[in-house]
C-alpha positions as CSV (number, residue, x, y, z in Angstrom):
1,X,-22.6,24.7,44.3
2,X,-22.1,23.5,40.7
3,X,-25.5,23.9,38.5
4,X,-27.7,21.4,37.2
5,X,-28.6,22.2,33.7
6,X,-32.3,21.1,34.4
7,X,-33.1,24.1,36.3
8,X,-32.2,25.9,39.6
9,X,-35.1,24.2,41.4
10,X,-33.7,21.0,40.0
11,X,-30.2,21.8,41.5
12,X,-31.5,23.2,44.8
13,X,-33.3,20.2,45.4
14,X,-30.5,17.9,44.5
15,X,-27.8,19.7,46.9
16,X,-30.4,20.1,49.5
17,X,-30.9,16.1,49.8
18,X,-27.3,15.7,49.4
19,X,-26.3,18.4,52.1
20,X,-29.0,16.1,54.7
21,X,-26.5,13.2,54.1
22,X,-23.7,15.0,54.8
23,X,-22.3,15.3,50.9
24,X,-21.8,18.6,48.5
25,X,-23.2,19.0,44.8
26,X,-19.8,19.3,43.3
27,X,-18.6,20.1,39.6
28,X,-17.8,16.5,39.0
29,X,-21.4,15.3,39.6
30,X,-23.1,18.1,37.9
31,X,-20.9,17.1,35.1
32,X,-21.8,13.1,35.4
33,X,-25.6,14.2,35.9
34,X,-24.9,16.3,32.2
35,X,-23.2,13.9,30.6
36,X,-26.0,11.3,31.4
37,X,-28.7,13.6,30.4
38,X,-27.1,14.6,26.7
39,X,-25.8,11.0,25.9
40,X,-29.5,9.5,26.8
41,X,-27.9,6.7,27.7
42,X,-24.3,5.5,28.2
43,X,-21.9,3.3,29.7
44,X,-19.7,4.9,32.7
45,X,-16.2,4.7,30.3
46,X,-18.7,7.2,27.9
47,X,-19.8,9.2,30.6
48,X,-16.4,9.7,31.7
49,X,-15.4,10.8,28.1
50,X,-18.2,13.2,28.4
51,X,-17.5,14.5,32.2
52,X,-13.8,16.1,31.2
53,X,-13.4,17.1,35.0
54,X,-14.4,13.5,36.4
55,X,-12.4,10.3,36.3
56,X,-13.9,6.9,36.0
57,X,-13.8,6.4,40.1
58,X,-15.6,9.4,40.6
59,X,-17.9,8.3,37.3
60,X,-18.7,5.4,39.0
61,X,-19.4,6.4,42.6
62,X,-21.6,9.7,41.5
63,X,-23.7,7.3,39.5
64,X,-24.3,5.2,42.1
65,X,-25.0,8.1,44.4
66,X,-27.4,9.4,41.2
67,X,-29.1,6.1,41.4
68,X,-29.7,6.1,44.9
69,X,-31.5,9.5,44.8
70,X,-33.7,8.3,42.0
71,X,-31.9,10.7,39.5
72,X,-30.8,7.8,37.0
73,X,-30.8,4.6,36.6
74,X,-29.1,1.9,35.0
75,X,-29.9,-1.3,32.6
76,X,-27.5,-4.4,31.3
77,X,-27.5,-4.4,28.2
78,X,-26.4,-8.3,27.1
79,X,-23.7,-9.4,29.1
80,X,-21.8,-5.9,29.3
81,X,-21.7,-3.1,31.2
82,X,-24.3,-1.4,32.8
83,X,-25.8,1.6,30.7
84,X,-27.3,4.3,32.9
85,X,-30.1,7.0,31.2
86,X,-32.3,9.6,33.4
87,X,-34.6,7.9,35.5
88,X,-38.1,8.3,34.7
């Protein structure tokens, strides 16, 4: 199981809800979930530029997935594209 630099209780938490849906905490989304967290905010073509191990595809679909758990979330800022920060 890749980490989650928020803390092991943090991670444990996130795998187990992903395990019950039949998915894996994997390097690529611990490295999405980071790159959210130290940008504060970003678009998923920075994200990606930040997550070295994680292409735009998988950028895209492990936000979504992030969302879905409540992890992030994800404004429009004008007319561009979405920026996703840390949920609340």
């Amino acid at each position: 199981m890749a980490s989650v630099p928020t803390g092991d209780d943090e991670a444990a938490e996130l795998a187990r809800r992903l395990r019950a849906q039949g998915l894996r905490w994997t390097q690529q989304r611990a490295e999405v979930l980071a790159a959210v967290r130290a940008l504060g905010h970003g678009t998923p073509e920075q994200i990606a530029a930040a997550a070295p191990n994680a292409d735009l595809a998988t950028v895209y679909r492990t936000l979504e997935l992030l969302e879905d758990l409540g992890v992030v979330a994800h404004t429009h800022l004008d007319h561009g594209a979405p920026a996703y920060r840390p949920a609340d």
